[in-house]
N, CA, C and O atoms as CSV, one atom per row, in Angstrom:
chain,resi,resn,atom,element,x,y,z
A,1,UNK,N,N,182.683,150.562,92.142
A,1,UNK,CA,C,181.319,150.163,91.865
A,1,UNK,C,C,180.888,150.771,90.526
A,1,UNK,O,O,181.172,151.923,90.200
A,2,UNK,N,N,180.241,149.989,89.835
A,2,UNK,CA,C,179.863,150.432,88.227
A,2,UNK,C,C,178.853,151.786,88.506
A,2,UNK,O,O,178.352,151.917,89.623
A,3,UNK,N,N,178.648,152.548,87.683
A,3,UNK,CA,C,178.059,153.778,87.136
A,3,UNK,C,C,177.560,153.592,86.226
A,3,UNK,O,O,177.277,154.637,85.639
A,4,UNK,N,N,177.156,152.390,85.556
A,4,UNK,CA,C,176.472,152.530,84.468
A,4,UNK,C,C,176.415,151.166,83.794
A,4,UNK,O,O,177.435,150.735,83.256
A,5,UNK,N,N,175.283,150.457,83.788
A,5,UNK,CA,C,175.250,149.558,83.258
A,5,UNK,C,C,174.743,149.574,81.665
A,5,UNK,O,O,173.761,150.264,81.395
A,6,UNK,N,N,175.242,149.005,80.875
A,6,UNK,CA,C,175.390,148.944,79.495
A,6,UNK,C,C,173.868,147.826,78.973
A,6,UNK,O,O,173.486,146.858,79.630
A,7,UNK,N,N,173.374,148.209,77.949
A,7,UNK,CA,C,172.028,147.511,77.413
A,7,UNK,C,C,172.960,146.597,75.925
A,7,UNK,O,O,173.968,146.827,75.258
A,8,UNK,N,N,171.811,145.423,75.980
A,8,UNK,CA,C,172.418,144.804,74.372
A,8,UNK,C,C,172.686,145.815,73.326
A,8,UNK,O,O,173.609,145.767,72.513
A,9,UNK,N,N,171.999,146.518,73.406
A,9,UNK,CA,C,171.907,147.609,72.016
A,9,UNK,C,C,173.011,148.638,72.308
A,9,UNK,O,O,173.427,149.379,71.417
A,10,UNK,N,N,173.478,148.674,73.559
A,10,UNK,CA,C,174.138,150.013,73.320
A,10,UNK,C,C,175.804,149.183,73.496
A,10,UNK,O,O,176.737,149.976,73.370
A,11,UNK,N,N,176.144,147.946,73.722
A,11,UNK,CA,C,176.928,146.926,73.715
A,11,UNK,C,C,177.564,146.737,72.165
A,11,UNK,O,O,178.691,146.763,71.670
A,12,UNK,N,N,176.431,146.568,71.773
A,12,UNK,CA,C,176.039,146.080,70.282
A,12,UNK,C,C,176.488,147.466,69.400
A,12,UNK,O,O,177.302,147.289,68.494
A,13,UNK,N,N,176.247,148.111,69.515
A,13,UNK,CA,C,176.604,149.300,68.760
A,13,UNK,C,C,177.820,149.750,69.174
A,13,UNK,O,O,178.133,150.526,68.272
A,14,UNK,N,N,178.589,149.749,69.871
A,14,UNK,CA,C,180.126,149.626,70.530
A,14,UNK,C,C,180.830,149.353,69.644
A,14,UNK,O,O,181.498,149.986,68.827
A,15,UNK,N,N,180.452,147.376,70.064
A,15,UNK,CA,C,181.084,146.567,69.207
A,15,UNK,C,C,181.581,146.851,67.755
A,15,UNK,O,O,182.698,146.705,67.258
A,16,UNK,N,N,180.384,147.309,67.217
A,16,UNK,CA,C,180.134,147.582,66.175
A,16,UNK,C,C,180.724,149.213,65.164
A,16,UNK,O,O,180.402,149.545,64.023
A,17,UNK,N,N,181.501,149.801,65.991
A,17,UNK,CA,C,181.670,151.009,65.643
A,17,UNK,C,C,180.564,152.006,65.669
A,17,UNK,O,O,181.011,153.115,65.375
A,18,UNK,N,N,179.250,152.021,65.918
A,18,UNK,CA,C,177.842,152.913,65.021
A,18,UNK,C,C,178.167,153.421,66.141
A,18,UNK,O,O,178.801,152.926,67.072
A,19,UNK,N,N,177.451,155.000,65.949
A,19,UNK,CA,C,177.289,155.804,66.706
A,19,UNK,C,C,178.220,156.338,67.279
A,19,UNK,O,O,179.337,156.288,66.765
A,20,UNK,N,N,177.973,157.116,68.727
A,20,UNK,CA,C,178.866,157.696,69.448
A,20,UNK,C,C,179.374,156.687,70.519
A,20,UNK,O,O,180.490,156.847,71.013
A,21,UNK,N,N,178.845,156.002,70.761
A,21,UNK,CA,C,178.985,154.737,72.041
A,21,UNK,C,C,180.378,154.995,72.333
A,21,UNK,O,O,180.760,155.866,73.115
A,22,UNK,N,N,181.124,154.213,71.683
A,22,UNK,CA,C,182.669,153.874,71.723
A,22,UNK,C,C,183.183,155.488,71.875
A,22,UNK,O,O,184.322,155.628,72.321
A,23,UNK,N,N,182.658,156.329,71.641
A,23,UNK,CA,C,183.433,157.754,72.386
A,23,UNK,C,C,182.931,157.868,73.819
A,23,UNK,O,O,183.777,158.265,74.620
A,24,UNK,N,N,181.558,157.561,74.363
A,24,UNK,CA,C,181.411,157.710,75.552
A,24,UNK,C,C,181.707,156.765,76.287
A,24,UNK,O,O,181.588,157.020,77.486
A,25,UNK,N,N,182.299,155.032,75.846
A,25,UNK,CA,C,182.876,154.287,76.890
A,25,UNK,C,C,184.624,154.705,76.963
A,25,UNK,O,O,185.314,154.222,77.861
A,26,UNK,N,N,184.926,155.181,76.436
A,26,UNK,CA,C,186.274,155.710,76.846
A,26,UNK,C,C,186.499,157.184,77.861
A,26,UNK,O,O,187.572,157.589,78.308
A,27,UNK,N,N,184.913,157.900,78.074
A,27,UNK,CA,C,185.200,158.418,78.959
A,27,UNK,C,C,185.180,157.898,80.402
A,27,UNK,O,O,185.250,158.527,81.458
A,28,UNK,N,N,185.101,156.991,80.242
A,28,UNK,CA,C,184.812,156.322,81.642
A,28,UNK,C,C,185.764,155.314,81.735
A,28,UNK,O,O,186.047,154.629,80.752
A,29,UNK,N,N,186.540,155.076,83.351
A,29,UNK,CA,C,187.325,154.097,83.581
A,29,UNK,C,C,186.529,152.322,83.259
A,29,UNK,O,O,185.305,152.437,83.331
A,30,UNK,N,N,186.927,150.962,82.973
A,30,UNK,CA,C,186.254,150.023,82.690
A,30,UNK,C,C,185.139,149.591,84.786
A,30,UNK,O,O,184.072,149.067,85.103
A,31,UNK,N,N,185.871,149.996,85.249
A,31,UNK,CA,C,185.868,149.892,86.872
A,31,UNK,C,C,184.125,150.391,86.832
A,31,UNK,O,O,183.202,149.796,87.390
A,32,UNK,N,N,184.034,151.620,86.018
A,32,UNK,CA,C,182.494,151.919,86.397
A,32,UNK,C,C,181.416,151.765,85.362
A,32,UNK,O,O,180.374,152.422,85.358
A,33,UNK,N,N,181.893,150.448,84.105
A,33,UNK,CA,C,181.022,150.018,83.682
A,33,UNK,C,C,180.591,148.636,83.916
A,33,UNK,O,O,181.362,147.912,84.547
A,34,UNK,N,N,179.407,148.135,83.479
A,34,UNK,CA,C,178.707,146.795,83.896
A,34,UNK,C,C,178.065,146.750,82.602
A,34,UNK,O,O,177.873,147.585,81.718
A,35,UNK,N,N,177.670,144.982,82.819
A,35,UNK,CA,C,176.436,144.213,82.194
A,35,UNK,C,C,176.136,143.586,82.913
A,35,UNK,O,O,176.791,143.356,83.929
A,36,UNK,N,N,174.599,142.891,82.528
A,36,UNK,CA,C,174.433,141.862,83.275
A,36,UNK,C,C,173.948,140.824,82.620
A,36,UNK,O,O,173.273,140.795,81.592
A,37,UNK,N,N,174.491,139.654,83.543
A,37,UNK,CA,C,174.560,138.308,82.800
A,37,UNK,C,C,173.058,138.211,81.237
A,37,UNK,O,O,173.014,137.462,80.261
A,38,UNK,N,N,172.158,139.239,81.657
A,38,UNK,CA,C,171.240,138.680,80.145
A,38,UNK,C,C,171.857,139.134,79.426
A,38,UNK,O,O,172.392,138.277,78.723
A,39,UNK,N,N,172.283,140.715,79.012
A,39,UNK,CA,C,172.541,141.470,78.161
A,39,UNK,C,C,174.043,140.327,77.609
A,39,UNK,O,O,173.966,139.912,76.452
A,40,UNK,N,N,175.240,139.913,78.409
A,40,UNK,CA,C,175.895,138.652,77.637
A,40,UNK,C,C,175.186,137.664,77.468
A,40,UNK,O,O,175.739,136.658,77.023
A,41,UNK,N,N,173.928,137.629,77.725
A,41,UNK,CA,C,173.741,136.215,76.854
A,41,UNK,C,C,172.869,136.951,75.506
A,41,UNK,O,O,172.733,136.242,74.509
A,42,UNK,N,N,172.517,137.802,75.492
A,42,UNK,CA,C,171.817,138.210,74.369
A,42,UNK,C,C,173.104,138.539,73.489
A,42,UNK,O,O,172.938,138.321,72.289
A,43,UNK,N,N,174.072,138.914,73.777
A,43,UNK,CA,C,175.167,139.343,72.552
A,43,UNK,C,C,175.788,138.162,72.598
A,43,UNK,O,O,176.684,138.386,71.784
A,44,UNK,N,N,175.988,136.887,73.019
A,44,UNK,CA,C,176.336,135.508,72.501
A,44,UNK,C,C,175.462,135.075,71.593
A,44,UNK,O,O,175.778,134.443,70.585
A,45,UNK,N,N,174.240,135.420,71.934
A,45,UNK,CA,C,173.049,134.504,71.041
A,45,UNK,C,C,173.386,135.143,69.666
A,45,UNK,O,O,173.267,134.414,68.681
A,46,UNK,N,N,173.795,136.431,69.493
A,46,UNK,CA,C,173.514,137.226,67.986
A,46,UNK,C,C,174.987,136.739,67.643
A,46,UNK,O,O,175.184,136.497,66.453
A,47,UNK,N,N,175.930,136.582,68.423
A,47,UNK,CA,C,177.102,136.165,67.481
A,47,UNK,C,C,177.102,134.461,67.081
A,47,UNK,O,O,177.910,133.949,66.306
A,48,UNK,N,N,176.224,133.881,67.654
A,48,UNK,CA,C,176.105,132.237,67.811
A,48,UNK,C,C,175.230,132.240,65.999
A,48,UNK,O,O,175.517,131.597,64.989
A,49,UNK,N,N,174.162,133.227,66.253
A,49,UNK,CA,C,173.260,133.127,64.572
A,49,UNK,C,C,174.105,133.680,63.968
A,49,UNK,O,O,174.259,132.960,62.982
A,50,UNK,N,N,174.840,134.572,63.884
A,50,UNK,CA,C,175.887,135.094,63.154
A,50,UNK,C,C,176.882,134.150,62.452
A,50,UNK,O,O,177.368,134.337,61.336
A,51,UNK,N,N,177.148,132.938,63.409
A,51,UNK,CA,C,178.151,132.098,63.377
A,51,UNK,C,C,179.733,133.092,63.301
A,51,UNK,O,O,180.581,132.852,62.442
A,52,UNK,N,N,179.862,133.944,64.111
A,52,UNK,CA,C,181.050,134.691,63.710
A,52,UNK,C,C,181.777,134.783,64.901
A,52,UNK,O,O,181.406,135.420,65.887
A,53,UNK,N,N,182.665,134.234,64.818
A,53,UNK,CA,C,183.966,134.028,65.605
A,53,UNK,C,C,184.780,135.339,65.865
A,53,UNK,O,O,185.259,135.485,66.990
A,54,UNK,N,N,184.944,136.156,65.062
A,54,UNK,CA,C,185.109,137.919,65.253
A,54,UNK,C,C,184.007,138.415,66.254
A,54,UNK,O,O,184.476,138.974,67.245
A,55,UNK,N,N,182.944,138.346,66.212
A,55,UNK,CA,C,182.286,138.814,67.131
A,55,UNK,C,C,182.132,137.949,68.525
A,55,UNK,O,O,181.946,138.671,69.505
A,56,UNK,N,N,182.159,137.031,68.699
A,56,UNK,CA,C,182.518,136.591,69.615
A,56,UNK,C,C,183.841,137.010,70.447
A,56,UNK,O,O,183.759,137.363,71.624
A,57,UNK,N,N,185.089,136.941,69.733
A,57,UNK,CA,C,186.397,137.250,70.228
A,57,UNK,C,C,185.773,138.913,71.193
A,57,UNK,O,O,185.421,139.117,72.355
A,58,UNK,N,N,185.909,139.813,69.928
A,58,UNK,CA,C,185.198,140.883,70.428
A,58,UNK,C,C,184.449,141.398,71.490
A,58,UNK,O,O,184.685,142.360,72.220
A,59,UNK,N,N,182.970,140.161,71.453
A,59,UNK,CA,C,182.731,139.695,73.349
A,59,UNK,C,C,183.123,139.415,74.615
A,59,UNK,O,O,182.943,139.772,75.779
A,60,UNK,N,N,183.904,138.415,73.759
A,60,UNK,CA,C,184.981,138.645,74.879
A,60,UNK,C,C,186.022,139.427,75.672
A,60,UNK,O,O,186.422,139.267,76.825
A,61,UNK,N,N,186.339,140.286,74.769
A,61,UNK,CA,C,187.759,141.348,74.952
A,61,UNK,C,C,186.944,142.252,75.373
A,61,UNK,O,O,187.442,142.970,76.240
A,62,UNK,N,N,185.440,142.590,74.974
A,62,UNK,CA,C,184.541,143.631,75.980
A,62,UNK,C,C,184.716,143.056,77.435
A,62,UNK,O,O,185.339,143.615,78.338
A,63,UNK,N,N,184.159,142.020,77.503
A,63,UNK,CA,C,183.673,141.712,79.009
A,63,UNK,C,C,185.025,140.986,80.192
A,63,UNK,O,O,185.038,140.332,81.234
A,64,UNK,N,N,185.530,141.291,79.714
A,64,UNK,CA,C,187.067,140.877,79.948
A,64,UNK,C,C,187.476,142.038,80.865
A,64,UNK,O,O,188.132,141.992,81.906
A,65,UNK,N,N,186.828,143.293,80.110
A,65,UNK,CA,C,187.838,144.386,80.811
A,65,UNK,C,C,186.506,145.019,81.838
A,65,UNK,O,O,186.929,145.879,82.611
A,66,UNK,N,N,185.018,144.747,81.970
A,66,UNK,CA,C,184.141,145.327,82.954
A,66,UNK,C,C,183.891,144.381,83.623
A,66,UNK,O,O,184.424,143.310,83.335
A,67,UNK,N,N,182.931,144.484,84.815
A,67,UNK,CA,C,182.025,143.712,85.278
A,67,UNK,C,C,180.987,142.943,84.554
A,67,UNK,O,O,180.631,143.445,83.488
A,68,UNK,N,N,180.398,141.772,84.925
A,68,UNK,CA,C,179.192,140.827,84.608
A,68,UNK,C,C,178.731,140.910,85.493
A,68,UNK,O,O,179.453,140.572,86.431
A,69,UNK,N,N,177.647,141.263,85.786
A,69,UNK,CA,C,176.724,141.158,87.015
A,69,UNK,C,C,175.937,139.848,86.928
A,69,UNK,O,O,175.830,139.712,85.710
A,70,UNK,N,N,175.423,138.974,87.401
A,70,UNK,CA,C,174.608,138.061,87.444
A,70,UNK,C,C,172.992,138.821,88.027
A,70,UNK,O,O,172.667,139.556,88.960
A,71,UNK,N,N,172.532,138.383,87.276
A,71,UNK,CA,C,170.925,139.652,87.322
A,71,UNK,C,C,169.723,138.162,87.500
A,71,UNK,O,O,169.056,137.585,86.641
A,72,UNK,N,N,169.862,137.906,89.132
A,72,UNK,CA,C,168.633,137.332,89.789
A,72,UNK,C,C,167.495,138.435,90.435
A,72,UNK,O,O,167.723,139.633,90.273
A,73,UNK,N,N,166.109,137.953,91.265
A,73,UNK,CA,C,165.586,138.427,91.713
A,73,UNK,C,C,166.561,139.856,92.925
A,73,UNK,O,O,166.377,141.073,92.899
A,74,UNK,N,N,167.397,139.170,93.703
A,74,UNK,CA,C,168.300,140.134,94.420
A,74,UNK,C,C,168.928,141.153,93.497
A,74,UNK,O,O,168.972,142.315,93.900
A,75,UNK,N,N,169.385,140.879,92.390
A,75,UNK,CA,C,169.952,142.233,91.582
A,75,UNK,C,C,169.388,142.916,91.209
A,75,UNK,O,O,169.681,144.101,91.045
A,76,UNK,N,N,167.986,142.160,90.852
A,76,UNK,CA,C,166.615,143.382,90.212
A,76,UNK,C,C,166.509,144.450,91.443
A,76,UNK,O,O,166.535,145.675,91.321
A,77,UNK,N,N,166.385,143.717,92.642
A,77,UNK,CA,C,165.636,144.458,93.722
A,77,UNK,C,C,166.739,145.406,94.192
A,77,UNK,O,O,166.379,146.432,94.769
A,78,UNK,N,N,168.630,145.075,93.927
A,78,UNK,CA,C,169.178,146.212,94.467
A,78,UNK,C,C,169.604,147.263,93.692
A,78,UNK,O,O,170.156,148.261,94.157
A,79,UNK,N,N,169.300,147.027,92.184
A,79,UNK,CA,C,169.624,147.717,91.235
A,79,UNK,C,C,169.186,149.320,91.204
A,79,UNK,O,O,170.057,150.108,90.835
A,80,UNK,N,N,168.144,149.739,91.499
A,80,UNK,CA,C,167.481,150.501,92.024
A,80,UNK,C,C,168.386,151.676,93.142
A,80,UNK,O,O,168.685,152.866,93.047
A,81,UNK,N,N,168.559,150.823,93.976
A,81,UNK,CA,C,169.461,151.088,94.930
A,81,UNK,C,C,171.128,151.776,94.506
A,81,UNK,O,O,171.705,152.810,94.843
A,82,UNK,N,N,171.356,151.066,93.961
A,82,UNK,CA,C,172.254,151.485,93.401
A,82,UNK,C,C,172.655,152.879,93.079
A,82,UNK,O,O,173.629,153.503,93.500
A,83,UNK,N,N,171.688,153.266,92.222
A,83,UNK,CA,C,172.257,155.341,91.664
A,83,UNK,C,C,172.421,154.785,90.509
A,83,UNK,O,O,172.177,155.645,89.662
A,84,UNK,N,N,172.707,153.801,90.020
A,84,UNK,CA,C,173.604,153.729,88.496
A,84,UNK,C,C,172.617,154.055,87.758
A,84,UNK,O,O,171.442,153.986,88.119
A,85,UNK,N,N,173.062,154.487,86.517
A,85,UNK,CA,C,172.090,154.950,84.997
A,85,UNK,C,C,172.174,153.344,84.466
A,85,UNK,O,O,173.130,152.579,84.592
A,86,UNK,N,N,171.478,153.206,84.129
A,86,UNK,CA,C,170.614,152.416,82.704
A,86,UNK,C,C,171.211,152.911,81.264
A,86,UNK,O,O,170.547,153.783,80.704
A,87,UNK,N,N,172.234,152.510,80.694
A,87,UNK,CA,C,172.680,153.126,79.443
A,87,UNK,C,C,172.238,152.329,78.531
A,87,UNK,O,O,172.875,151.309,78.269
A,88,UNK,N,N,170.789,152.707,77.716
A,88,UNK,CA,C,170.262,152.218,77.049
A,88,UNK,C,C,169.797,152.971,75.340
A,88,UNK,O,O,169.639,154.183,75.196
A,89,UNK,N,N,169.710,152.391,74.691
A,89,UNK,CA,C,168.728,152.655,73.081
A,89,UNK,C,C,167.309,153.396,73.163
A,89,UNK,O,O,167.061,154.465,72.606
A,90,UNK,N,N,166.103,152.393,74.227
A,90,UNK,CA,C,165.282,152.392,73.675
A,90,UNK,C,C,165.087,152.613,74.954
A,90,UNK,O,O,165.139,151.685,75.761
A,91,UNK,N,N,164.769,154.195,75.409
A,91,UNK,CA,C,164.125,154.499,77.121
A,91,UNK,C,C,162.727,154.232,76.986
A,91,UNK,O,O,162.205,153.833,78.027
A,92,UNK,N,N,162.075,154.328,76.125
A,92,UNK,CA,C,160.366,153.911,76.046
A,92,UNK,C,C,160.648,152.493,76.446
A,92,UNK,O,O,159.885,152.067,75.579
A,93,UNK,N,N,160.929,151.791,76.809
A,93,UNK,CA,C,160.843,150.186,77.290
A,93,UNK,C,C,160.923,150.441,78.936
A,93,UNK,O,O,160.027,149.909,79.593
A,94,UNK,N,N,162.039,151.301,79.729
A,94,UNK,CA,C,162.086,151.477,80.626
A,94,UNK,C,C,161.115,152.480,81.387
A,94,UNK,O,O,161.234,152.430,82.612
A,95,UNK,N,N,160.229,153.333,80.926
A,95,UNK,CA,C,159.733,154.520,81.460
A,95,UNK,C,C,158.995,154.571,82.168
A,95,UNK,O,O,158.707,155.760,82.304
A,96,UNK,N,N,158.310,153.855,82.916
A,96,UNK,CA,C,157.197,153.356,84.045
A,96,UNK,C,C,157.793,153.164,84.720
A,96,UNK,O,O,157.082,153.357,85.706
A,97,UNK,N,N,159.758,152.560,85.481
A,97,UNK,CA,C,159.665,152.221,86.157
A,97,UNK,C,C,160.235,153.291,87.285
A,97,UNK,O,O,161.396,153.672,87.139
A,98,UNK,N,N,159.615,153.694,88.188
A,98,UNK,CA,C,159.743,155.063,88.875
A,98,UNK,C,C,161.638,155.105,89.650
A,98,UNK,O,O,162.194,154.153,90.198
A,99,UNK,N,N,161.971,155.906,89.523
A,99,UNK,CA,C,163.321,156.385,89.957
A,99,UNK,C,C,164.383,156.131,89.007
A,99,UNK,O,O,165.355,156.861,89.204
A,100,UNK,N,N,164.515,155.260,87.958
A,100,UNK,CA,C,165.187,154.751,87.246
A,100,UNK,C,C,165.931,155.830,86.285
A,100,UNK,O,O,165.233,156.626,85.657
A,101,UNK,N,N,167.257,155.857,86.177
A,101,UNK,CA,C,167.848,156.841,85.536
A,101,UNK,C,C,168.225,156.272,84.228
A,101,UNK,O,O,169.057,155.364,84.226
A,102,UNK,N,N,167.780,156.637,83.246
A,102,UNK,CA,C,168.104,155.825,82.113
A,102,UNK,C,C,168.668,157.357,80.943
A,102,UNK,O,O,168.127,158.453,80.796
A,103,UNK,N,N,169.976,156.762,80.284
A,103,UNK,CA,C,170.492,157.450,79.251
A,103,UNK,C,C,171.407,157.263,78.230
A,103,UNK,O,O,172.628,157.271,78.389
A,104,UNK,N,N,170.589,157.028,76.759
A,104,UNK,CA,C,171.182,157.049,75.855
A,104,UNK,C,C,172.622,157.474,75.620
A,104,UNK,O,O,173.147,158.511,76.024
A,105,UNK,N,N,173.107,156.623,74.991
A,105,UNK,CA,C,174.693,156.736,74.503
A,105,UNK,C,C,174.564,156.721,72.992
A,105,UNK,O,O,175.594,156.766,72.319
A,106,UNK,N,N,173.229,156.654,72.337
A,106,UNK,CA,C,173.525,156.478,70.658
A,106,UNK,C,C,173.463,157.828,70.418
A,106,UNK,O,O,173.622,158.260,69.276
């Protein structure tokens, strides 16, 4: 079961070499990371304006090796449930929502 679901931004910066990201997804087996279906559609949309076929490939060879979660009303509501962290950029977006474990990887 994933441990940590991954945000566009912190996906995005992976991809991308920036930051520390890509040192902290190698501490972890692929088994206990996730996305969910928005966060791939938000990193299709930026490689689609991009028009770049490298980043796409790239998308792919990410999500190839974790989970996709499909994120309906039921995933919102068990997400929670879960324990998993929120591995996100920007915790001021998340901070109201009570129990939620959220932590930067940049």
């Amino acid at each position: 079961m994933p441990a940590y679901m991954l945000d566009t931004d912190t996906v995005s910066f992976a991809l991308g070499g920036r930051g520390r990201v890509a040192e902290r997804l190698l501490e972890h087996r692929p088994s206990e990371l996730c996305v969910s279906s928005l966060t791939l559609a938000e990193l299709r949309y930026g490689a689609d304006v991009r028009r770049s076929r490298r980043l796409h490939r790239l998308i792919d060879a990410f999500v190839d090796a974790i989970e996709v979660t499909g994120f309906d009303r039921n995933a919102a509501d068990r997400f929670g449930s879960l324990g998993a962290l929120l591995a996100r950029r920007n915790e001021g977006h998340f901070s109201r929502v009570p129990g939620l474990k959220i932590e930067s990887w940049l």
